[in-house]
Structures are given as structure tokens and as C-alpha cells.
C-alpha positions as CSV (number, residue, x, y, z in Angstrom):
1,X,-20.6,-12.9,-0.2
2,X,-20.0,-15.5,-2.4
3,X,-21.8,-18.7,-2.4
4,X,-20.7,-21.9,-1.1
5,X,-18.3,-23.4,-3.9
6,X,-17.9,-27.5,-3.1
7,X,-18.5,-28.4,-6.6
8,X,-15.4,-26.5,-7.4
9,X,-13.7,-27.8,-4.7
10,X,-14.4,-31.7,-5.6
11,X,-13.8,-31.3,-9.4
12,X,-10.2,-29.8,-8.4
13,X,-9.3,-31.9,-5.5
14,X,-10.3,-35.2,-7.5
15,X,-8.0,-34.2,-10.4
16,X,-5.3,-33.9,-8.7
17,X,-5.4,-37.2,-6.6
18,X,-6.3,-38.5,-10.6
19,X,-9.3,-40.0,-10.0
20,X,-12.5,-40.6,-12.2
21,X,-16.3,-39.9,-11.0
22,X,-16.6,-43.6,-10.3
23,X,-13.6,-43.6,-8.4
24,X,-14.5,-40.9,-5.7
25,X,-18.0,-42.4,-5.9
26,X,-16.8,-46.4,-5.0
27,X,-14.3,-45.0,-2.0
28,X,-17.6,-42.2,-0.8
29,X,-20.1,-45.3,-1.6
30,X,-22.6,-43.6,-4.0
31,X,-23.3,-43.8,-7.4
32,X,-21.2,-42.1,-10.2
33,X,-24.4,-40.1,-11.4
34,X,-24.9,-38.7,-7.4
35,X,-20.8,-37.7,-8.0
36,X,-21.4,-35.8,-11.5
37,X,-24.7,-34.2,-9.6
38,X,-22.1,-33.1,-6.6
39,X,-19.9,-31.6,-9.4
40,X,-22.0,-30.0,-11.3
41,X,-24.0,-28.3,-8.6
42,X,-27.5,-30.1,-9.0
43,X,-27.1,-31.4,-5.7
44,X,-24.7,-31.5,-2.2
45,X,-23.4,-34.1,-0.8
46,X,-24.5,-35.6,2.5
47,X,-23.3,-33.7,5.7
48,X,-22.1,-37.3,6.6
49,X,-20.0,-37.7,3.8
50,X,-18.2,-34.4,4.6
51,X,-15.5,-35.5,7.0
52,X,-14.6,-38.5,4.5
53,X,-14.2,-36.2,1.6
54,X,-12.3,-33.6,3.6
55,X,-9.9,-36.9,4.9
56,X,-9.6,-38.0,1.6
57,X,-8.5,-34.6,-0.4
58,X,-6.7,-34.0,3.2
59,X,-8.0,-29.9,3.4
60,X,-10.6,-28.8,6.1
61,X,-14.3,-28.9,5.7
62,X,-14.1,-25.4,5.7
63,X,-11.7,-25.7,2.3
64,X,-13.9,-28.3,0.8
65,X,-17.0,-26.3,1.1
66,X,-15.2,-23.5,-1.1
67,X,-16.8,-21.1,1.4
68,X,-15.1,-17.8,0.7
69,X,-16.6,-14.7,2.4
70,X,-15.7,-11.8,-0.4
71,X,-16.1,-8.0,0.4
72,X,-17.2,-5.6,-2.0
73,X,-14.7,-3.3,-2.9
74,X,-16.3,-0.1,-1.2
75,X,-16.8,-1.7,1.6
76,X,-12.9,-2.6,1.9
77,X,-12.3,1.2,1.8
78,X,-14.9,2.0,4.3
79,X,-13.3,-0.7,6.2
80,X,-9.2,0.6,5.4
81,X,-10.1,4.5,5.9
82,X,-11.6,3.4,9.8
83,X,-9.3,0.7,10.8
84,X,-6.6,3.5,10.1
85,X,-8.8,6.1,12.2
86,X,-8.6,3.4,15.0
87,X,-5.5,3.3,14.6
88,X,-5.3,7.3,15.4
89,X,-7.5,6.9,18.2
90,X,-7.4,3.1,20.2
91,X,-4.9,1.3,21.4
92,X,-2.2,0.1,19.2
93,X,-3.0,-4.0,20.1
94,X,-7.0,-3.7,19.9
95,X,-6.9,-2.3,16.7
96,X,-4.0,-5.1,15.5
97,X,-6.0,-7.7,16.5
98,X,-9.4,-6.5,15.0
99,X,-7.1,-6.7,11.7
100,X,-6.1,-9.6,12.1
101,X,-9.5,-11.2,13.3
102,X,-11.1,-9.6,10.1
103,X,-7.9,-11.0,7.9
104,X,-8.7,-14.6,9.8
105,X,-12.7,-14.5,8.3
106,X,-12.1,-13.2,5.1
107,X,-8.6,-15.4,4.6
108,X,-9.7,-15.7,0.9
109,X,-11.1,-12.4,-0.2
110,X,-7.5,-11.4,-1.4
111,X,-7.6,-7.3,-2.8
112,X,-9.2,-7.1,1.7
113,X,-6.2,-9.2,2.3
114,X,-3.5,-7.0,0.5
115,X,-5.0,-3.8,2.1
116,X,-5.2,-5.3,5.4
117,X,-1.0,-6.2,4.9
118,X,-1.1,-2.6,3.6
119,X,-2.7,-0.9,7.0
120,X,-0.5,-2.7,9.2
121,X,2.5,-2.0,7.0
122,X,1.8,2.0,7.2
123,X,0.7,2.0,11.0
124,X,3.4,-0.5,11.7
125,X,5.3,2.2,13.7
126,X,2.1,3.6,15.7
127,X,3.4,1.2,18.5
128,X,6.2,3.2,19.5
129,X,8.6,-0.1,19.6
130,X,11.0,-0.9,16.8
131,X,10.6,-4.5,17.8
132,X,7.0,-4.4,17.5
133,X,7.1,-2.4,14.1
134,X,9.6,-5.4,12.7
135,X,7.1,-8.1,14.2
136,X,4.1,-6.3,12.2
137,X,5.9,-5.7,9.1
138,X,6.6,-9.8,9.5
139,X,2.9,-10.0,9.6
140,X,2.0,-7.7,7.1
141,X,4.3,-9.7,4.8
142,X,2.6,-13.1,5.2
143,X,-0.1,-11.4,4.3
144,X,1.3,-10.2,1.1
145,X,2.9,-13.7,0.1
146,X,-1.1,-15.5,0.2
147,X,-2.1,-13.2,-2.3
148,X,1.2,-13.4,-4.7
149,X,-0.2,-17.0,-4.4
150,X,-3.2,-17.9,-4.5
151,X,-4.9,-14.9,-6.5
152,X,-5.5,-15.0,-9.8
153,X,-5.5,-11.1,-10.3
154,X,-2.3,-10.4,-12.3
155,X,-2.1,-6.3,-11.1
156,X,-2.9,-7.5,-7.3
157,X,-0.2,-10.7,-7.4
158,X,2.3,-7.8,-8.6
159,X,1.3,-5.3,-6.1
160,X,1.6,-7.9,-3.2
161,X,5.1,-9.1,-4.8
162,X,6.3,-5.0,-4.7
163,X,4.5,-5.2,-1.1
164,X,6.6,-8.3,0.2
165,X,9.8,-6.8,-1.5
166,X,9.1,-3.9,0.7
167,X,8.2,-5.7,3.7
168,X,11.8,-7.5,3.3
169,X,13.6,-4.5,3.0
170,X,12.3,-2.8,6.1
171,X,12.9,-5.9,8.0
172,X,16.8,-6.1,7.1
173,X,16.5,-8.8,4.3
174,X,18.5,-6.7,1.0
175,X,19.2,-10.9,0.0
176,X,15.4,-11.6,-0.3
177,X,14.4,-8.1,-1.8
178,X,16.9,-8.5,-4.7
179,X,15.8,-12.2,-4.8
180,X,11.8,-11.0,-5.5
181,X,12.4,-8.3,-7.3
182,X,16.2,-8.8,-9.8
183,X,15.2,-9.5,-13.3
184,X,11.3,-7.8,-12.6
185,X,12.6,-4.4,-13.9
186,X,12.4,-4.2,-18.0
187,X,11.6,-1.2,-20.3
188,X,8.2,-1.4,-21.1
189,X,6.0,0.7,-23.7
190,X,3.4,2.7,-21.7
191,X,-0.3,1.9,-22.3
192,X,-1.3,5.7,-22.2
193,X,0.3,6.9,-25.7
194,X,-1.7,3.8,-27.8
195,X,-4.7,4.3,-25.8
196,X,-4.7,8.5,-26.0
197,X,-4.2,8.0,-29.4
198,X,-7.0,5.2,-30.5
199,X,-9.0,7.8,-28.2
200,X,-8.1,10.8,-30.5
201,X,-8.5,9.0,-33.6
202,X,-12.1,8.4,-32.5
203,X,-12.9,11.8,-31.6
204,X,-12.5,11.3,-27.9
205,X,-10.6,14.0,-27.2
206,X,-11.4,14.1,-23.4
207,X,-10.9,10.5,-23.0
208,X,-7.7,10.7,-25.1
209,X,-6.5,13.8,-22.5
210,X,-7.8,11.7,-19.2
211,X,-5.4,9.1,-19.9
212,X,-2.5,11.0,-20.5
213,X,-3.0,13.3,-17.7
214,X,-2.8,9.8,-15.7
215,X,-0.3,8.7,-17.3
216,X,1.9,12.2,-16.8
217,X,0.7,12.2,-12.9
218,X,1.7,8.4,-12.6
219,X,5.2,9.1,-13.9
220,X,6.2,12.5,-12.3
221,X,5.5,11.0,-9.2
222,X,7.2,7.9,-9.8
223,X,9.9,10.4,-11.0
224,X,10.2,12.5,-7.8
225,X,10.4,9.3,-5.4
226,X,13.4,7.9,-7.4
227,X,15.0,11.1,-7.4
228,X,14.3,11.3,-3.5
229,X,15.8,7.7,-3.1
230,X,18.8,8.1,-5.3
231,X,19.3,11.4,-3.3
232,X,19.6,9.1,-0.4
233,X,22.5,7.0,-1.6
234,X,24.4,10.2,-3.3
235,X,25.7,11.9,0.2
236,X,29.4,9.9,-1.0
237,X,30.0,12.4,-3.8
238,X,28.5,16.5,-3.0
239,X,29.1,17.5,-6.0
240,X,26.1,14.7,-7.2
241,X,24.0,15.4,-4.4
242,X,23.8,18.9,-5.1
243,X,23.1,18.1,-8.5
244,X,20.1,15.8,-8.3
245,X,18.2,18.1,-5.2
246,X,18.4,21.0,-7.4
247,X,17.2,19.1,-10.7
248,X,14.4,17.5,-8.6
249,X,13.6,20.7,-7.4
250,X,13.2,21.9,-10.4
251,X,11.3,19.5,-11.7
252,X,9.0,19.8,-8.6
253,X,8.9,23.5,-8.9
254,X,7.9,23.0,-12.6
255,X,5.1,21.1,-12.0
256,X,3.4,22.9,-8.8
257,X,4.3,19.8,-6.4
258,X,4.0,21.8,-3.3
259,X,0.0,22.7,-3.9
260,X,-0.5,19.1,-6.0
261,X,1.7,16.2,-4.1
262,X,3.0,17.9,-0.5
263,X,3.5,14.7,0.7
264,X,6.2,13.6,-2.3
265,X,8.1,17.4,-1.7
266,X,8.3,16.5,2.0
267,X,10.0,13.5,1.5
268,X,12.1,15.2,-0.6
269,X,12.8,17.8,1.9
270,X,13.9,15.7,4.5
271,X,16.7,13.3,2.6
272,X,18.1,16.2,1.1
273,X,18.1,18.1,4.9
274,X,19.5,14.7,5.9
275,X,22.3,14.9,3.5
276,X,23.0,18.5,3.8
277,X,23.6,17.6,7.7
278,X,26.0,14.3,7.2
279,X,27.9,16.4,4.9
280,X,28.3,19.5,7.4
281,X,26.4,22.2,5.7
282,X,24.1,23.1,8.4
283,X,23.1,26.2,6.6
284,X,21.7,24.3,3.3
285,X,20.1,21.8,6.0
286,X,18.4,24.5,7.9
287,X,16.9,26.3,4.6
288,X,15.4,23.0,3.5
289,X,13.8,22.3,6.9
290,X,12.5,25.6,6.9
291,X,11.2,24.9,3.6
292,X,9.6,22.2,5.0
293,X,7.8,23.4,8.1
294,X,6.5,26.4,5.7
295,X,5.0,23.3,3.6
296,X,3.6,21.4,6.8
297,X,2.2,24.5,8.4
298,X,0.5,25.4,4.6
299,X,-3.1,25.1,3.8
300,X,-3.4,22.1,1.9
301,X,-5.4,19.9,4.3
302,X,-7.5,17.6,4.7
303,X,-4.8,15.7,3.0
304,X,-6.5,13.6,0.1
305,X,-5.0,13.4,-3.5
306,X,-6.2,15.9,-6.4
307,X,-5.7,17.4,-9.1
308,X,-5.4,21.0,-10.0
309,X,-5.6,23.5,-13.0
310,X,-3.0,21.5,-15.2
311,X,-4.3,18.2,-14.1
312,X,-7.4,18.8,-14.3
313,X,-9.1,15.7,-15.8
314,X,-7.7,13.2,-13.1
315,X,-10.0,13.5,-10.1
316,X,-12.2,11.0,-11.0
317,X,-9.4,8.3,-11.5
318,X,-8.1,8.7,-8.5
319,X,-11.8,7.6,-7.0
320,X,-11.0,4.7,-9.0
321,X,-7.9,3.9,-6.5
322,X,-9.1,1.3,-4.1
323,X,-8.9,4.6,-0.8
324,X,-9.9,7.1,-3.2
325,X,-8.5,9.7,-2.9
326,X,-8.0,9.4,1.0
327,X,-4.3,8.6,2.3
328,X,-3.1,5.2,3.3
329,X,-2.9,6.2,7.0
330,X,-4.9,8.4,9.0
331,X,-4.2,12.3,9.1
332,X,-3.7,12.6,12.7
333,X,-0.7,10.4,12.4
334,X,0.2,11.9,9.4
335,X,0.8,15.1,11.0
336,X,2.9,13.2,13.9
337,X,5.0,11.8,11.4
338,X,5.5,14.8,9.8
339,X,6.8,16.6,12.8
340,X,8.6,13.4,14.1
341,X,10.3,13.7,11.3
342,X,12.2,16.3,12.1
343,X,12.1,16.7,15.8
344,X,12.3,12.8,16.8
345,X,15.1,12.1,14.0
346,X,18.8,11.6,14.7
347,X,19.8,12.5,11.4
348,X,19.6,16.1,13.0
349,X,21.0,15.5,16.1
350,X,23.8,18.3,15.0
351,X,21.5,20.7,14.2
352,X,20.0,20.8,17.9
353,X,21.9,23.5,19.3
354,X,20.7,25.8,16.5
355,X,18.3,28.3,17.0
356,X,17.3,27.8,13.8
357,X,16.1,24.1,14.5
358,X,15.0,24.9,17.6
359,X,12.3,27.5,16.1
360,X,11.7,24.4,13.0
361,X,10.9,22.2,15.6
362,X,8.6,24.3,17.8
363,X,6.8,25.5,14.6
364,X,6.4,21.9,13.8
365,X,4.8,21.1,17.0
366,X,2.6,23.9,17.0
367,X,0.8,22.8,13.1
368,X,1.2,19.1,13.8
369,X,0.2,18.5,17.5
370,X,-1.5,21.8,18.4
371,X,-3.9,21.1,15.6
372,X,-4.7,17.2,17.6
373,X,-4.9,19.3,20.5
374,X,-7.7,21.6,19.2
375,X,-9.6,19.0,17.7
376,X,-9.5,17.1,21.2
377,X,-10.7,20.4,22.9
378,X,-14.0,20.4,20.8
């Protein structure tokens, strides 16, 4: 918790109105040196001179004060990783508005703020209600703006600009999303190549091979979603589609996705089942979703992000991840997403009738919901 910053507060406030120490002091009635004493923290002003102060810099007493409640960031993933179990277990509205009650008391602690925006965004749909999902996401996106404005964290103002960007785009708002985001996109130089070598060059071999492991991870996965996305948009020309699945299968095959990132080969899975289906061959369709219920149903749980014997430095950088290694939502909806997916989606609606499908989607049910139903039983 941080302390109580009105010092702050009155230096700032009395710049901007451009005043002087023995201005603010003349219009509060005290002398210049009780001002400079105010601004430089040897002293408070008098409760009774609060109100005027406030009126004068027209904020809140609250504002002038500079009282800022600030969580640690362990406790924000403590907070995150049971919010989301709520969310798996509570009614959809009690858990929103203990989100929003917690975002209301710590209004200025802005990396809680942005994972706040973040839980609501990924349990958005836990309502069952489009409308409601939209109103959340709406939410989640003021959320998201405050801290593109008001922090002074450059990585967290560019998350929560990525975040709102997102937030515009699920909402139906392509106008805004290339308004945030057009002009954002420019070839950079990766950090991990200097750094790994300045870390070779001084003998720190390990260090040199951590960073580049990170680096390799960040980018394949980065890699494997804009594959998955373009996917999405190439259903116009077959001949393309079929192209990119089987290079980002074998990109994902190449590097061991199914055991080290299930959840990016899922994705995978369904846009190109999606495609296959829109473009009428139910019999690539079908082998992918089988594909993919073999992946559900595997043994890779609890879910949690790793490494394995390739990437085998990178474990303790993901603890440096503000969740840790833990997932953004809970695992229990997780797994109901995974088989909603498939058996909730009308993307397969064709498929329906097929004996094929009809055995996907009862496998589904069995690994997704049979396992909620066991762990309710005990």
C-alpha cells in the first residue's frame, strides 16, 4: 500500500492552474513557508483546508490526497487465478461484481487494473448470453483505456492498447481496431540475439541459451497463431488453405506443439475443421476433429505452460509472467470450451448427421464434462 501522496498532488495541480507557492498560500490563507512545508512532505495540510484545495484544483479529496491503494504483484495473481476459479464455480453476476468492486478500490493500481480487464475479457462468455458477453467486453475495455492513460509503464500501456484493440474487435468495431492499432506494426530487431550474444561473450553461456530459448518459444507461438488466423481468412482460395494447414502443421509437428502448447494446436485444429467444412470436405474436417478430441482426451493436464526437453531452460521465465505459468481462465471452463467448441459450434452444423461427429462429440463430452462430473462426486 502506498502512502498517502498530497504533496504530489499539490505540486502538480498548482502547476497546472500556474500558480506560485505564495499564490496557493494567499487564496488557502497561510503562509508561503506552511505551502513549501505541504509540498515537500514536512507537514499536511489542515483537514479544514481540504475541501478548499480539492474546489480549487476541482478533483475529489480522495484525488488530492494521492491515496493510491497498490497490490503487490503476487498478490494480483493470487487474486487472478481465484477470481477465475469463481468464476468456474459462482454465479456469473457475483463474481462480476466482486471484480468490479475490487477494480472500484484499487482504481489506480494499474498492472491489478489490466488483469482485472483481462479476467473479465476471457470469462466474458461464462454468462451464456451474447449480449452480456458484448456488455463485459465493453467493460473490460474501459478498463484497458485508464491504463493506456494514465500509467507510466511503457510494456503495460502497450499491453492495454493490444487489449482495447481486441476488446473493439470482439465488439464489432474493425473502424476503431485499425484506428488503435494502423501504423503500430514496424520491423523491429529482437532484443534476444544482442543480449544472447553480450551473454556469450561473457562466459554466460546459460544465460546466453535462456534468452534465446525465450526468444524461440515467444516467436513460434506468435508464429502458430498468425498462421491459425490467416488460415481463417484463406477458405476463398483451397488451394492456399491447404497450403498454410499443412506448413503449420509442420511447423507444429517440428517442434513437439501437441506435448509443449496443446492449447495453440487446438486452435489450430478447429479453423482448419472449420474450413475444411465451409468448403465441403467433410472427410478432411472429420480427420482434424478427431485429431483434436485425441489431443483434448490426452494427458497433458493440469493445463499450466512448460517447457520440455528442447526448451528446457524456460520454466523459470514463465514464473516471471504475471499468472505464472497457470492459464488465463480457469481449467474447468477450459475444458467446456474445448468441447463447446466443437459440439455447441455451427460451423459444424453439416457434419451432425455423421457418425463420425457424432462419436467426436460424445468423446468430447466424456474428457471435458465427465471429468467436472468426477471431481463434483468427490
Amino acid at each position: 500500500m502506498k502512502e498517502i501522496n498530497i504533496a504530489r498532488t499539490i505540486v502538480k495541480k498548482r502547476r497546472e492552474k500556474g500558480m506560485t507557492q505564495e499564490d496557493l498560500a494567499k487564496y488557502i490563507g497561510v503562509s508561503k513557508a506552511s505551502v513549501s512545508k505541504w509540498e515537500t512532505g514536512q507537514s499536511y495540510p489542515d483537514i479544514t483546508f481540504l475541501p478548499q484545495l480539492a474546489t480549487l484544483f476541482n478533483i475529489s479529496i480522495d484525488e488530492l490526497m494521492g491515496y493510491e491503494p497498490q497490490m503487490s504483484r503476487e498478490d494480483i495473481r493470487k487474486l487472478y487465478l481465484k477470481l477465475s476459479a469463481d468464476f468456474a464455480s459462482k454465479p456469473f453476476e457475483e463474481v462480476l461484481d466482486a471484480c468490479r468492486e475490487i477494480a472500484r478500490k484499487y482504481y489506480s493500481c494499474f498492472p491489478l487494473l489490466f488483469q482485472i480487464g483481462s479476467l473479465l475479457v476471457n470469462n466474458s462468455t461464462v454468462s451464456g448470453d451474447r449480449e452480456k458477453t458484448l456488455d463485459v467486453v465493453a467493460e473490460a475495455r474501459e478498463l484497458f483505456v485508464r491504463v493506456k492513460t494514465e500509467s507510466e509503464d511503457p510494456q503495460l500501456v502497450h499491453q492495454a492498447l493490444h487489449m482495447e484493440a481486441f476488446c473493439a474487435l470482439v465488439t464489432g468495431n474493425p473502424g476503431e481496431v485499425i484506428d488503435l492499432l494502423e501504423g503500430t506494426c514496424r520491423k523491429n530487431i529482437p532484443a534476444e540475439t544482442l543480449l544472447a550474444s553480450a551473454y556469450h561473450m561473457a562466459g554466460k553461456l546459460k544465460e546466453a541459451k535462456t534468452i534465446l530459448q525465450s526468444g524461440i518459444y515467444q516467436h513460434l507461438v506468435s508464429l502458430i497463431d498468425a498462421l491459425s488466423d490467416y488460415l481463417m481468412i484463406c477458405a476463398d482460395d483451397p488451394e492456399n488453405f491447404d497450403r498454410t494447414f499443412r506448413r503449420a502443421g509442420s511447423v507444429a509437428e517440428a517442434f513437439e506443439l501437441k506435448n509443449l502448447h496443446p492449447a495453440m494446436l487446438m486452435k489450430l485444429y478447429i479453423i482448419a475443421a472449420q474450413g475444411y467444412t465451409a468448403l465441403g470436405d467433410k472427410e478432411a474436417a472429420l480427420g482434424i476433429l478427431e485429431k483434436y478430441t485425441e489431443l483434448v482426451a490426452g494427458d497433458f493436464y493440469p493445463l499450466k505452460l512448460k517447457g520440455d526437453e528442447y526448451f528446457n531452460l524456460i520454466d523459470d521465465w514463465f514464473e516471471e509472467f504475471d499468472l505464472g505459468s497457470a492459464p488465463p481462465r480457469n481449467e474447468r471452463i477450459i475444458r467446456r470450451s474445448m468441447a463447446d467448441q466443437v459440439i455447441n459450434n455451427p460451423a459444424f452444423a453439416a457434419l451432425a448427421g455423421e457418425n463420425r461427429f457424432m462419436s467426436v462429440a460424445e468423446r468430447l463430452k466424456n474428457a471435458c464434462y465427465g471429468q467436472e462430473a468426477s471431481e463434483g462426486s468427490k
